[in-house]
Each structure stands twice: as C-alpha cells, then as structure tokens.
N, C-alpha and C positions, 0 to 999 in steps of 0.2 A: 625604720618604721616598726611602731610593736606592733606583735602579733597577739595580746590581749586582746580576746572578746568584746569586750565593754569600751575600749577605743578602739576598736572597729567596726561595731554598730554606731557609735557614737558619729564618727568619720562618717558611716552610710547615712546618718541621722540628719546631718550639718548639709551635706550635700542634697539629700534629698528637699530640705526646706529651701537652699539657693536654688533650685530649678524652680520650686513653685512661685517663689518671687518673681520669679524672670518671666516665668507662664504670667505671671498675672498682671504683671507691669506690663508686656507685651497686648494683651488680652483688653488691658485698661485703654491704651493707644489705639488699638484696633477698635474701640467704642466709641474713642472721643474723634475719630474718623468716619466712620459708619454713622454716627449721629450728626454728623457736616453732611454730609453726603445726601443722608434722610432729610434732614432739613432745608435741603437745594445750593448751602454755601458751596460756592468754587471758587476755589486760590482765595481764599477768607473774606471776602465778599457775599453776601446774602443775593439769591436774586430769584426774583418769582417765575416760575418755568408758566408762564401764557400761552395764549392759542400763536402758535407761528413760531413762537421761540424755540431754537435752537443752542445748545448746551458749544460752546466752543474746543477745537481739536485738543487741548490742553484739558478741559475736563471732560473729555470723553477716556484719556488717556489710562486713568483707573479703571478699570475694570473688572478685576477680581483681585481679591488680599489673599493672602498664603500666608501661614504659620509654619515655619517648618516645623513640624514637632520631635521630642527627645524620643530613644527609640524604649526608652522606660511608658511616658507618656502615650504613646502608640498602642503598648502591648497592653495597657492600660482600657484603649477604645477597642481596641480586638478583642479583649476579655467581654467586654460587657455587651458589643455586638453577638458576641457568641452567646453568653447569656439569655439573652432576647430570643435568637434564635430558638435556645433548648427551652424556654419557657414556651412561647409560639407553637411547637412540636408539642410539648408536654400538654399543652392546651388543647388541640387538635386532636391529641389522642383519646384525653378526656371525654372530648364531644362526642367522639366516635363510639365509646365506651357505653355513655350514656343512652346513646339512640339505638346502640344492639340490646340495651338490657329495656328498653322499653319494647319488642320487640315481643 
C-alpha cells in the first residue's frame, strides 16, 4: 500500500462516502418501517386500531429499532451534544452578565 498523501486521503475519502451510504440506506429502511408502523400496517396489512382493538403478539413484538452506529459516526453526535452543551453554558453566562450590569 502507498504511503502518498493524496492516496490516503483519497482511501479516507472513498471510505468515508461508503459509510454514508450505508447510514443512509439503513436510515431509508428504518423510514419506510417507522412509517408502517405510524400508519398502523402490521405484517403488511393495513388495519384500523378501534375502540377494543388489540394489536396481536406478533406486532407488539417491535418495539424499539437500534442503529448500531460507526464509532466515527458516534464521535460525530458527541461532538455536537458537547457543542449544545458549551453553547447552553455560554448562554447562561451571558444572561447572568447582563442582569449584573443592569444592576
């Protein structure tokens, strides 16, 4: 394998674009289920949930989806949860700033 810069950014470039696909074809799937789901289909049957109706042991069986996610991807929502945080802080401080200088 070379050790050029330019193909191995290139290599990180290629790889990075095949994870987003896979995020997103995953993502697409998890839609076109969640909008069965929201629309009341179970096992691809339409059925209207009335008063007394009960959903059968089979479609109660979904219950929550999980994504595993990549640990790029991850670091990605931890970045920007922390972000939120330092802005939240930064804003709080502000407030505080302003109601001493009214003061």
């Amino acid at each position: 394998m070379s050790t050029d810069p330019l193909t191995m950014m290139q290599s990180q470039v290629a790889h990075i674009l095949s994870e987003n696909l896979e995020l997103r074809s995953r993502v697409s799937a998890l839609e076109v289920t969640v909008g069965s789901l929201l629309k009341g289909e179970f096992n691809g049957k339409e059925q209207e949930c009335g008063e007394g109706m009960k959903p059968s042991p089979e479609d109660m069986a979904v219950t929550s989806l999980t994504v595993p996610l990549s640990p790029k991807t991850r670091m990605i929502f931890e970045m920007e949860d922390e972000r939120e945080q330092q802005e939240t802080a930064l804003q709080q401080i502000e407030e505080g700033y302003a109601e001493t200088r009214q003061w």
